[in-house]
C-alpha positions in Angstrom: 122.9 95.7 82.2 119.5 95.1 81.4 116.9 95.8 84.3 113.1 93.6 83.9 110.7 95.3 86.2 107.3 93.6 87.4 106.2 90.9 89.2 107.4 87.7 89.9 104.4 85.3 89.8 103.2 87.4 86.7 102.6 84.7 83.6 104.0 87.4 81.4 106.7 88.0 83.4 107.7 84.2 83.3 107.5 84.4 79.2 109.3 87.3 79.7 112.0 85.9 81.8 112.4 82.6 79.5 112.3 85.0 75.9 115.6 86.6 77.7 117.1 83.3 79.2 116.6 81.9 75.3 118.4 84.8 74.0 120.9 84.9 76.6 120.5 87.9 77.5 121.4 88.7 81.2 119.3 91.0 83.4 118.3 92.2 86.6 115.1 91.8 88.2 113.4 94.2 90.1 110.5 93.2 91.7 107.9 96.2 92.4 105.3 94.8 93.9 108.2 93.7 97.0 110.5 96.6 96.9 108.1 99.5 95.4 108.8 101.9 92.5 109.9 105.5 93.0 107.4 108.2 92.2 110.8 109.7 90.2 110.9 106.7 88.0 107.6 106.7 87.3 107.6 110.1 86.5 111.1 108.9 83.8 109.2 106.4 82.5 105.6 108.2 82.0 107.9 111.2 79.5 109.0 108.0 77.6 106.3 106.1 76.8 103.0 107.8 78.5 101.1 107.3 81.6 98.2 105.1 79.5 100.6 102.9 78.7 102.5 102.4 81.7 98.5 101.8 83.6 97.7 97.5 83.0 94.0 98.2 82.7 93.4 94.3 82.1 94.3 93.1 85.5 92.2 93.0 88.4 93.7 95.4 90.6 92.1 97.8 87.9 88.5 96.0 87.5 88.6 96.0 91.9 88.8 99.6 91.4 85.9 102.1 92.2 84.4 102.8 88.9 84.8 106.7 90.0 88.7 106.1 90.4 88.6 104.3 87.0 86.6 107.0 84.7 88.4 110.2 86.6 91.8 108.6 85.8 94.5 111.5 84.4 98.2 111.6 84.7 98.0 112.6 87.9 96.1 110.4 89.5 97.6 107.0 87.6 101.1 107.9 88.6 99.9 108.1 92.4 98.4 105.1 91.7 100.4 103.3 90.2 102.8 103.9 92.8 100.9 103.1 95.8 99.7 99.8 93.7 102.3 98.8 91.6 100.1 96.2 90.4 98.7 98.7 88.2 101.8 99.0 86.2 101.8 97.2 83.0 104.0 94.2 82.9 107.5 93.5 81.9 109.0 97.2 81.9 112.5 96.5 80.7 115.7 99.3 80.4 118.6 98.9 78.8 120.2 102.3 79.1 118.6 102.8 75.6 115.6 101.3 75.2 112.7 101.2 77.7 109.9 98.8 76.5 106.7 97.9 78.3 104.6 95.0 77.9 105.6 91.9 76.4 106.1 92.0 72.2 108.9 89.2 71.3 109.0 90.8 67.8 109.6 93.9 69.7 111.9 92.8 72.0 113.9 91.0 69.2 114.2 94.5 67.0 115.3 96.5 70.7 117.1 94.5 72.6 119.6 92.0 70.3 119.9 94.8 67.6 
């Protein structure tokens, strides 16, 4: 089963969730910014695909940052945060059991997930 991870009132997250219902493909939703993210997933996700890209640097949870927090960011420090403000994690993350993608990339998507 396919597991979406974000936010609900996310606009990409709502393209997200119609790109799957188009393709009917069924999934779970897991919403972090209600029910948190495990520092252990995190950590899974980071090895896979890297702590910059996991880190949404466009939204405003990042710009309300202070600019210290923002040009002394390292692994470390993003994976804390990111946990404690899950807000800062780029949206959709999906899994599969073979895939995990982040971001939203239809073209992507289409290659990973109905392959």
């Amino acid at each position: 089963m396919l597991t979406i991870y974000g936010i609900k009132n996310c606009d990409t997250m709502k393209k997200a969730f119609a790109w799957l219902q188009a393709a009917g493909i069924p999934y779970e939703f897991h919403d972090y910014k209600r029910s948190g993210i495990s520092a252990e997933m995190l950590q899974r996700w980071e090895k896979t695909v890297g702590w910059e890209t996991l880190l949404n640097r466009r939204g405003t949870t990042w710009r309300k940052l202070p600019e210290a927090a923002q040009s002394g960011i390292n692994r470390e420090n993003a994976l804390l945060l990111m946990q404690e403000q899950p807000s800062l994690i780029k949206r959709p993350v999906v899994e599969n059991g073979t895939a995990l993608l982040c971001g939203f990339d239809p073209e992507r998507w289409q290659e990973s997930l109905q392959a």
